[in-house]
VOTOR-497283 format. One line per field, with one value per residue (C-alpha): y negated, x negated, z; residue number from 1; residue in one letter. Coordinates in steps of 0.5 Angstrom, whole numbers. Example, Ala and Ser with C-alpha at 12.3 -4.5 7.8 and 13.67 -1.06 7.14 Angstrom:
2
yy <- c(9;2)
xx <- c(-25;-27)
zz <- c(16;14)
nr <- c(1;2)
rest <- c(A;S)
This chain:
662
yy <- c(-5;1;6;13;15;23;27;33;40;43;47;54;54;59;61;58;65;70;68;69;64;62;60;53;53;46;44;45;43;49;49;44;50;55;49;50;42;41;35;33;36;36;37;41;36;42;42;49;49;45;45;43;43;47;45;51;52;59;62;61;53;47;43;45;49;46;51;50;53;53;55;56;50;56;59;65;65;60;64;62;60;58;62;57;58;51;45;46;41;34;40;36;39;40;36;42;45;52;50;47;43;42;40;45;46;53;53;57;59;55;48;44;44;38;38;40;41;47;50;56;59;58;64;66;69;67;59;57;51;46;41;40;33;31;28;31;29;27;24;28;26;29;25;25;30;35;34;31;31;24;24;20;20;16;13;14;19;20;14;15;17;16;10;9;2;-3;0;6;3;6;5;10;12;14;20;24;32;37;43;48;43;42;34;29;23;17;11;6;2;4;-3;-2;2;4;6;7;9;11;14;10;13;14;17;12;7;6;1;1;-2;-4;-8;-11;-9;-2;1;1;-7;-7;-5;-11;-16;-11;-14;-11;-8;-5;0;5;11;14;8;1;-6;-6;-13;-15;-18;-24;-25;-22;-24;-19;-10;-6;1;6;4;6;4;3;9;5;3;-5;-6;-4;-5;-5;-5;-11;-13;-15;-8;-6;1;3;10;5;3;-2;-9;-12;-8;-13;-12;-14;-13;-11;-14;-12;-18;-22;-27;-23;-21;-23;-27;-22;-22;-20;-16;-15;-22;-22;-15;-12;-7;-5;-2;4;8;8;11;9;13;15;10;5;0;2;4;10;7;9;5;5;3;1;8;11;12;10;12;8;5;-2;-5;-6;-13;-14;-15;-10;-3;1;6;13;16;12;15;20;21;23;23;23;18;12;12;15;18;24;27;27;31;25;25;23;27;33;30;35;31;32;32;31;29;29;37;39;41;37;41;42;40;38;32;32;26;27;23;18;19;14;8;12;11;16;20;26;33;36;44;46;50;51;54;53;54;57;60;53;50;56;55;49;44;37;32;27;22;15;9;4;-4;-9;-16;-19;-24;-30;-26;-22;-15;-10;-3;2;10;13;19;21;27;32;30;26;27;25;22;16;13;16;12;9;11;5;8;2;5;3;-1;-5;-4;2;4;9;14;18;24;30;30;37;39;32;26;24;31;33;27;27;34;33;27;21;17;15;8;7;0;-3;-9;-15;-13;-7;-4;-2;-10;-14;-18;-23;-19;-15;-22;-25;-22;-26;-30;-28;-21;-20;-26;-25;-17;-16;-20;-16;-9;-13;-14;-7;-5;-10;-8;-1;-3;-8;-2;2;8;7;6;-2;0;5;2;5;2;7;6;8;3;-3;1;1;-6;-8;-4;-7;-14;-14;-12;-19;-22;-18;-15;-12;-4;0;4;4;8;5;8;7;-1;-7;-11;-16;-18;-22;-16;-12;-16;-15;-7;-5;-3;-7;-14;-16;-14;-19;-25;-23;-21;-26;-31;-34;-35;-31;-37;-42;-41;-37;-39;-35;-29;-31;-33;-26;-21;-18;-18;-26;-25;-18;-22;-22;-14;-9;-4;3;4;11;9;14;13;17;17;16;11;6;3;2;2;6;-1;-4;2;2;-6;-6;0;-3;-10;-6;-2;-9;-12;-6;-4;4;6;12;12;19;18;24;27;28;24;19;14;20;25;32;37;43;42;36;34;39;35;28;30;34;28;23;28;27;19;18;24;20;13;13)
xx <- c(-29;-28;-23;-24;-16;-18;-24;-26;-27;-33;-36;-34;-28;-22;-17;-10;-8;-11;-16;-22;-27;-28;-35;-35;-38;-40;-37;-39;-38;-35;-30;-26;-24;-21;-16;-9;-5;2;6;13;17;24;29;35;41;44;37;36;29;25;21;15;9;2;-4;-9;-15;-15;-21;-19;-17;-22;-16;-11;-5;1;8;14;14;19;20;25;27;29;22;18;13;13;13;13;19;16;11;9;2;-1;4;11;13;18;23;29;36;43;47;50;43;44;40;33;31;24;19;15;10;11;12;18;20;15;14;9;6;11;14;22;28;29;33;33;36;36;35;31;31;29;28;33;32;36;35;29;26;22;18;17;21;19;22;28;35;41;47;51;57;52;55;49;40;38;31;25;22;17;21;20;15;6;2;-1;-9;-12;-11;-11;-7;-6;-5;0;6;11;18;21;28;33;38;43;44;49;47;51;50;44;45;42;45;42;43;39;37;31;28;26;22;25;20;25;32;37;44;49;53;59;55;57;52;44;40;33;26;25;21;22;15;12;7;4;2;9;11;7;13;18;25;31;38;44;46;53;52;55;50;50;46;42;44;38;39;36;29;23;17;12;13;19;20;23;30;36;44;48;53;59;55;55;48;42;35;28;21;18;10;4;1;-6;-3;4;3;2;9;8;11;16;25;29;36;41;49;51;58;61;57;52;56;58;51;47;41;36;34;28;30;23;19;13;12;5;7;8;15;14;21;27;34;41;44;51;54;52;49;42;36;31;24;17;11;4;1;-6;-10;-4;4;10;17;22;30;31;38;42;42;34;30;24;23;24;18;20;14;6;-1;1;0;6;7;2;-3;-1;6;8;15;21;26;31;38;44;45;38;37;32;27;21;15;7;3;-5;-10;-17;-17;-11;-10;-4;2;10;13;20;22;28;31;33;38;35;37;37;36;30;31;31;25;23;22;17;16;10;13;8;0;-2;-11;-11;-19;-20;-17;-20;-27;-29;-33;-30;-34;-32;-28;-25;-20;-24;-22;-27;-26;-28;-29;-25;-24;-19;-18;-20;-18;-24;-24;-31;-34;-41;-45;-46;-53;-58;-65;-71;-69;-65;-59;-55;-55;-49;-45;-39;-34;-30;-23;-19;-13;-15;-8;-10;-12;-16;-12;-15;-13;-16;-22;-24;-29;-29;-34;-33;-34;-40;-43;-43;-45;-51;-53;-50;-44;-39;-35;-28;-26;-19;-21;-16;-11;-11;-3;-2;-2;4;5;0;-6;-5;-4;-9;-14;-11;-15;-21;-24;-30;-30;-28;-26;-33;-34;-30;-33;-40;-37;-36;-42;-46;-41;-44;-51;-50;-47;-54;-49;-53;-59;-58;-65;-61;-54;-51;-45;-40;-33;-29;-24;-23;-28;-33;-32;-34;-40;-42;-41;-43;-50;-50;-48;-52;-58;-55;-55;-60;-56;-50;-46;-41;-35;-30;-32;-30;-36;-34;-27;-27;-28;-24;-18;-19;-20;-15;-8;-6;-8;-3;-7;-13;-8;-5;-11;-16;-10;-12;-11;-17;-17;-15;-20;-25;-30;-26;-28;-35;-34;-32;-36;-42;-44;-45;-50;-54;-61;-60;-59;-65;-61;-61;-55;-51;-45;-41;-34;-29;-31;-23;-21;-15;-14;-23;-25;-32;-35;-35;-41;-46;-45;-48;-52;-55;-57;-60;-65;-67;-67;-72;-67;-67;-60;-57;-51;-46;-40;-35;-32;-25;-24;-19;-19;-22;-25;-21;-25;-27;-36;-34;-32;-38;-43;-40;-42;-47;-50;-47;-51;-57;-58;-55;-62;-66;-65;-62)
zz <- c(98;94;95;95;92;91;90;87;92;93;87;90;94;96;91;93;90;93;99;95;94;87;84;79;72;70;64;57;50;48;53;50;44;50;53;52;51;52;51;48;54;53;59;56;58;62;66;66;60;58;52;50;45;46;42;43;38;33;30;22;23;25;28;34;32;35;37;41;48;53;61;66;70;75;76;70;65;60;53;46;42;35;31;24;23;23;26;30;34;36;39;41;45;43;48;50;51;46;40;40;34;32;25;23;16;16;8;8;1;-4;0;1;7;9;16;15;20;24;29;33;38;46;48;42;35;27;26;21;16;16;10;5;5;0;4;10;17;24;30;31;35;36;37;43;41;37;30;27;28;26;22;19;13;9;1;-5;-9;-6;-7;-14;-13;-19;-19;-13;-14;-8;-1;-3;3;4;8;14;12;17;16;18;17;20;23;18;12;7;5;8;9;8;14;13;6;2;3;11;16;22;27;34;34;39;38;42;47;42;37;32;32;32;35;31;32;24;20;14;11;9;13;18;18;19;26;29;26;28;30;33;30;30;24;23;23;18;14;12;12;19;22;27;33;35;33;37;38;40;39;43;44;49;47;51;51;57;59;56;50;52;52;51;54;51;53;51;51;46;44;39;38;36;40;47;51;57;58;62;61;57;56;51;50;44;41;35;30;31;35;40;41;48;49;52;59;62;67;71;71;75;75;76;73;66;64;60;60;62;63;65;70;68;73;70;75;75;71;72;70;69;68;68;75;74;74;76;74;78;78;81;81;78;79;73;74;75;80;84;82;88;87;88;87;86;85;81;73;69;62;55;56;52;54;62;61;63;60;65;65;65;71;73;79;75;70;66;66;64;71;71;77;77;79;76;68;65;66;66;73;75;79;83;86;94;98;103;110;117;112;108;100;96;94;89;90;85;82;78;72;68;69;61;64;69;68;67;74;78;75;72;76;77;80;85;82;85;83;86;85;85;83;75;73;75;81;78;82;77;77;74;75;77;77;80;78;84;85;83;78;81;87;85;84;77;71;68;62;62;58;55;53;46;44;48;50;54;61;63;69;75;71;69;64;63;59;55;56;62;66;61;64;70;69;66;72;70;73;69;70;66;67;66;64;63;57;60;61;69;72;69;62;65;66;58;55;58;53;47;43;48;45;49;53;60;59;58;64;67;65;67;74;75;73;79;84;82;83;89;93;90;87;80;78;75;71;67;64;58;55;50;46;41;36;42;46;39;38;45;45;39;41;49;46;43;48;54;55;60;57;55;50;46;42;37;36;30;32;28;28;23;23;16;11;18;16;9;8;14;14;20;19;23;29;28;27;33;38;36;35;28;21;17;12;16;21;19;25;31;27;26;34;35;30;32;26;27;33;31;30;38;39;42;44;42;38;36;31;29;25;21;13;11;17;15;21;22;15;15;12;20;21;14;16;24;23;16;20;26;23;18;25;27;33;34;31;28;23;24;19;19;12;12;19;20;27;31;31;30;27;31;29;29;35;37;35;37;44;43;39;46;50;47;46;53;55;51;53;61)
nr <- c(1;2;3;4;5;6;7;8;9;10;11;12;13;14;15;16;17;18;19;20;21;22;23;24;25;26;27;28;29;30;31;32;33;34;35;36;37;38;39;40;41;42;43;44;45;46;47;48;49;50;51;52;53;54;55;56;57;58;59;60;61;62;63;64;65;66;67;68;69;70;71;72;73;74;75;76;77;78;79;80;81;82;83;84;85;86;87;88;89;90;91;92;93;94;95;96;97;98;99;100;101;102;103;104;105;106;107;108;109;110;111;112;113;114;115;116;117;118;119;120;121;122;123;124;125;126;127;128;129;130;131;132;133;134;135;136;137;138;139;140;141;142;143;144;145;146;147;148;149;150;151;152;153;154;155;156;157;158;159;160;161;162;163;164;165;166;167;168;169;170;171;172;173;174;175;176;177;178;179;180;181;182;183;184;185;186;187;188;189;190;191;192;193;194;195;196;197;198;199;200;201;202;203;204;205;206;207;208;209;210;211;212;213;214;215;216;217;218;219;220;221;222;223;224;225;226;227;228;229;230;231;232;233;234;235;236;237;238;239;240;241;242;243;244;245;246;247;248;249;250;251;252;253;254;255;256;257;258;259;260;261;262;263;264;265;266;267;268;269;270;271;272;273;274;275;276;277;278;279;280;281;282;283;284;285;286;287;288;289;290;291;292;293;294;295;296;297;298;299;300;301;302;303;304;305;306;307;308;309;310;311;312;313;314;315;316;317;318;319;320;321;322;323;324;325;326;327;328;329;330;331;332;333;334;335;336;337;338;339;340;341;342;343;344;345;346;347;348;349;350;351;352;353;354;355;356;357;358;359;360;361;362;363;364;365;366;367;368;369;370;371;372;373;374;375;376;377;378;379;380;381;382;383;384;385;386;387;388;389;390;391;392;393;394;395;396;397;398;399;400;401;402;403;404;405;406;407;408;409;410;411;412;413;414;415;416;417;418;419;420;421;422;423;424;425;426;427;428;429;430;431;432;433;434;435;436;437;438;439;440;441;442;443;444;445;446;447;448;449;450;451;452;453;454;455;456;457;458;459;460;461;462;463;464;465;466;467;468;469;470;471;472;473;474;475;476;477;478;479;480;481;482;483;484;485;486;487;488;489;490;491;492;493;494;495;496;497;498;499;500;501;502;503;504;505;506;507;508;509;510;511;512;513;514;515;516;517;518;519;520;521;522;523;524;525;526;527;528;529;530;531;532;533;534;535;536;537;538;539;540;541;542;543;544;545;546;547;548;549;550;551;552;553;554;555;556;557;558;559;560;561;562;563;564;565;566;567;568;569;570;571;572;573;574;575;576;577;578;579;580;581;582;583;584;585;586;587;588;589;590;591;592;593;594;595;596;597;598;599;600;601;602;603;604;605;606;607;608;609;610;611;612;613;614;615;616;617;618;619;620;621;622;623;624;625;626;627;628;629;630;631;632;633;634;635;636;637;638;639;640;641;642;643;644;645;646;647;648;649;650;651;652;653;654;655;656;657;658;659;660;661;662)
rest <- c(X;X;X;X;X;X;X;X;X;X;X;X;X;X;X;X;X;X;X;X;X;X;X;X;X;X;X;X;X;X;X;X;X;X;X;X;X;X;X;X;X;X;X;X;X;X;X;X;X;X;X;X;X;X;X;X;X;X;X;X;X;X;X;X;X;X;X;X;X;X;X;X;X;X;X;X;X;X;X;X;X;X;X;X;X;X;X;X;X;X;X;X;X;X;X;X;X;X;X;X;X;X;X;X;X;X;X;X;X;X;X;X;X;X;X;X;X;X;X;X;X;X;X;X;X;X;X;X;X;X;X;X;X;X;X;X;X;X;X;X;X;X;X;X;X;X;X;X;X;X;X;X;X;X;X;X;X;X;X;X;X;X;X;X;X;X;X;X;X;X;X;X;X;X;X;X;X;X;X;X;X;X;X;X;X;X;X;X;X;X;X;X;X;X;X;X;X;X;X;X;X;X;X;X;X;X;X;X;X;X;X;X;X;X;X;X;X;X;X;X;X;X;X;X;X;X;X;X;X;X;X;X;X;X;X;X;X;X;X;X;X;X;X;X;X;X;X;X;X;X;X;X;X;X;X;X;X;X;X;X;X;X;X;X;X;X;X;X;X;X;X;X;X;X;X;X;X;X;X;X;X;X;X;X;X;X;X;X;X;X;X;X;X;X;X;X;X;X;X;X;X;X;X;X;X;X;X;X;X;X;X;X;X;X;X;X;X;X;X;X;X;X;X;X;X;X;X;X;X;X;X;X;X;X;X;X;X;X;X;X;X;X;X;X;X;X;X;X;X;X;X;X;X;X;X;X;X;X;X;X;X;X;X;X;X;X;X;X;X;X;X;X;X;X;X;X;X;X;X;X;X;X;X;X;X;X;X;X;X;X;X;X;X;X;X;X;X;X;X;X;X;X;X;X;X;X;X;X;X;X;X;X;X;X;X;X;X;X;X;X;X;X;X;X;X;X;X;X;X;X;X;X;X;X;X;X;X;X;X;X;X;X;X;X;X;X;X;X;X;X;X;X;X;X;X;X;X;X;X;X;X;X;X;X;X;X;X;X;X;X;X;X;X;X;X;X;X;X;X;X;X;X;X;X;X;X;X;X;X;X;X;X;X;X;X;X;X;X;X;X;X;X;X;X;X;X;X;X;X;X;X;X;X;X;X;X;X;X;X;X;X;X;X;X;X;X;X;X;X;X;X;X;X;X;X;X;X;X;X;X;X;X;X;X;X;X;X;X;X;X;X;X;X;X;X;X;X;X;X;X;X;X;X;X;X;X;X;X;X;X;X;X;X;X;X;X;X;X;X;X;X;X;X;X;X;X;X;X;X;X;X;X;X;X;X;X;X;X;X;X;X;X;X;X;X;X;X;X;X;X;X;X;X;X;X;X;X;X;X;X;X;X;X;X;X;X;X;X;X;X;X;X;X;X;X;X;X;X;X;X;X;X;X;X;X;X;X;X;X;X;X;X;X;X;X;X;X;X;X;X;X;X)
């Protein structure tokens, strides 16, 4: 049965303002270009601001601008606190919660447009920068006694580009700098890449997520480490065997927990929460422990409380996010909070004080915009476990949140393939055309360690969807985040096997319930969701339409052009040259000669991570094959779609192939 978590209100309902009934606009396009986007909260350590990064589009730039905003926790309007005309943002507190430091490619006396170290005031006044790296600066940190701010920054000179020789790799440096100083201090040799770090509590160390290989290929062999502060060798910790991230140390700097888990994506955090003590050497370093084995759901953040004896954690939860309290030692987490949606989107969080008991967070549901709300944990009475006590702080859209229709959106669960429950959001159109059920677009998400959320979707695809009369399914198909270690594994070695058999089972439970017209099926994805639309029409004549986006079609030349080979080998669970037929097994390209479906390919031109040679491929094969296709490549794009007339014309583009073909 499906399960009808929360609709959307009615298309004209009362202000919750003023009393007054409000009359919804359907969604367009060009509403995407009047949206204001936050993320990065930053809680201050004192609790009483939060700062925060807003992306809003400008008339003279195609892409989003980016600057710092802040708001008190106490209750006022948000304001601006940075001015840099394109690019503001990683803004991270002082621990005594007075200065704000933040990157910015403002350009300041001559500089090139690379990102440099700034800090301004809490309460207002002129950025001043701090140092000039050559390379830029990102991923910002002070130290917890406020004597220094630890940054990245890529090593050695640009990659030549004419020639062009090789790959152009370069390593990720850890430094430190002090506020009143301008010479950076290096931390970290120049022969590794450091893609997490964490101060330890006595500020004198850093644990660090590294890899001994430059680029971005690297990070899927990363390792643990330990590093002194003040520079020197990184000594590794164990040996790992798959990605981590959200690093954070035990009050009395003893041990250290991680989330652990086998991502596609480095942006993407979710697994099971590890912990580890950290000795003064390597022999007096811990075995790692698993802390929540078994869980059904996926650990994404988490933070000590200053006791010591138990952990704050934020997971994913199939559609959802969770809050919960884990005992230091492991076990189940205690939810706090569940059906909620907190976070960016690939990665639920907070910023909590260092107390735990305030923490900022991004919020979104599907009637609500994502904005800045705090969470306050409250004491349980008469045997009642604590709970969370929530703020909205921010209104960043309100013409958008009054006026802008949304259409019902349900979580439902539906069993896959195996008879694996399978959670998927599902938004209908108000109303159906011709007097039959809706078609269907399947959206398949990317990664494919990803998971869609029973969030806001605005005037994305999604709602311009459902507004032009289709209904929309987002599966969360095995290899998914939201549903334990297990359940994301269970994708490895077997791409497009039972996941598609999973995304298949949604689309007939769809049609059995006569919510769908089963005759009109269209399937659509971008990076994993293109590689999935691109093979479920060779194994399935299921959808009448496709569009591939940013899709691998032929996992041979994919490893050989891509920056992240690493990925293939671990997804598909093969050697390319040992084994080259599981990636002719798993290529559509191998079965092109069954496809008669209509089929849109879109593709950034400059994509590292999907080179565009994956779409002139599959679309070359279709027309040769007479299958209706259409080519789209985007110049200057990488791995997405970011340019204003671009972005434009992507989903004009959808619209109009889903009209034609559904």
């Amino acid at each position: 049965m499906a399960t009808e978590v929360k609709r959307a209100r009615r298309s004209e309902r009362a202000d919750t303002r003023t009393g007054t009934k409000t009359r919804r606009v359907a969604p367009k396009v060009d509403d995407i270009f009047r949206l204001r986007m936050p993320s990065d909260v930053q809680l201050a350590p004192d609790g009483q601001r939060a700062a925060f990064v807003v992306a809003d589009w400008v008339p003279d730039q195609t892409t989003p601008r980016t600057r710092v905003w802040l708001v008190d926790t106490a209750g006022g309007e948000p304001r601006q606190v940075t001015d840099g005309p394109r690019h503001d943002a990683c803004p991270r507190w002082s621990p005594d919660s007075r200065t704000l430091a933040f990157i910015s490619d403002r350009g300041d006396e001559g500089d090139d447009k690379q990102s440099q170290l700034y800090v301004v005031a809490a309460e207002g006044g002129d950025a001043r920068r701090i140092c000039r790296v050559p390379n830029g600066v990102g991923e910002l940190a002070w130290s917890p006694d406020g004597t220094r701010i630890a940054f990245v920054a890529d090593e050695g000179p640009e990659p030549s580009k004419d020639p062009i020789v090789g790959y152009g790799d370069r390593h990720r440096r850890l430094w430190t700098v002090r506020p009143e100083s301008d010479t950076p201090v290096a931390v970290t040799p120049p022969d590794l890449t450091i893609w997490l770090y964490a101060w330890a509590p006595g500020s004198d160390r850093f644990a660090v997520f590294f890899a001994e290989k430059p680029g971005e290929n690297g990070w899927y062999r990363g390792q643990l480490g330990v590093v002194a502060a003040e520079g020197g060798a990184v000594r590794q910790m164990g040996t790992l065997d798959r990605q981590a991230a959200a690093l954070a140390w035990s009050p009395d700097g003893k041990r250290l927990t991680f989330v652990k888990g086998e991502w596609s994506d480095r942006p993407l955090v979710g697994g099971d929460l590890w912990s580890v003590t950290v000795g003064a050497d390597a022999d007096a370093d811990g075995e790692p422990r698993n802390l929540t084995p078994g869980a059904e759901v996926s650990v994404s953040w988490a933070g000590w409380f200053p006791e010591g004896d138990r952990l704050l954690v934020v997971a994913h939860d199939r559609a959802w996010s969770q809050i919960g309290v884990l005992d230091a030692e492991g076990g189940a987490i205690h939810p706090l909070a569940t059906e909620i949606v907190v976070g960016e989107a690939f990665w639920p969080q907070v910023s909590a004080t260092p107390d735990r008991r305030h923490f900022a967070a991004l919020r979104t549901d599907p009637e609500t915009p994502p904005d800045l709300w705090l969470g306050e944990l409250t004491a349980g009475h008469n045997g009642a476990r604590e709970g969370i006590s929530w703020r909205r702080l921010t209104r960043l859209n309100p013409i958008a949140e009054e006026t802008m229709e949304r259409y019902p959106t349900e979580v439902i669960r539906y069993a896959g393939a195996d008879g694996w429950p399978i959670d998927a959001v599902l938004i209908m159109p108000r109303e159906a055309k011709r007097g039959t059920p809706p078609p269907l677009v399947v959206l398949v998400h990317g990664g494919p360690s990803a998971a869609n959320r029973a969030a806001w979707f605005g005037p994305r695809e999604p709602q311009l969807y459902a507004a032009a009369g289709f209904a929309v399914l987002l599966p969360n198909f095995r290899g998914s985040l939201g549903r334990g270690v297990a359940f994301a594994d269970a994708i490895l070695g077997d791409m497009g096997g039972k996941d598609l058999e999973d995304v298949l089972c949604g689309v007939e439970h769809l049609v059995a319930a006569g919510r769908v017209d089963g005759d009109r099926v269209g399937i659509a994805g971008w990076s994993y969701g293109g590689f999935a639309s691109a093979w479920a029409i060779t194994q399935t004549t299921r959808f009448k339409a496709a569009m591939v986006g940013a899709g691998v079609t032929d996992f041979h030349s994919f490893h050989a052009e891509c920056n992240i080979p690493d990925w293939d080998r671990r997804f598909i669970a093969a050697d390319p040259y040992a084994e080259p037929e599981a990636y002719r097994a798993r290529s559509a390209i191998t079965f092109v000669e069954r496809v008669t479906t209509p089929t849109l390919i879109l593709h950034g031109e400059q994509d590292p991570c999907v080179p565009v040679n994956q779409a002139h491929a599959f679309y070359r094969a279709l027309r040769e094959r007479g299958v209706p296709a259409e080519l789209v490549v985007y110049p200057r794009e990488g791995h997405g779609v970011r340019e204003r007339d671009h972005v434009r014309d992507m989903i004009g583009r959808l619209l109009a192939w889903w009209e034609r073909w559904l």
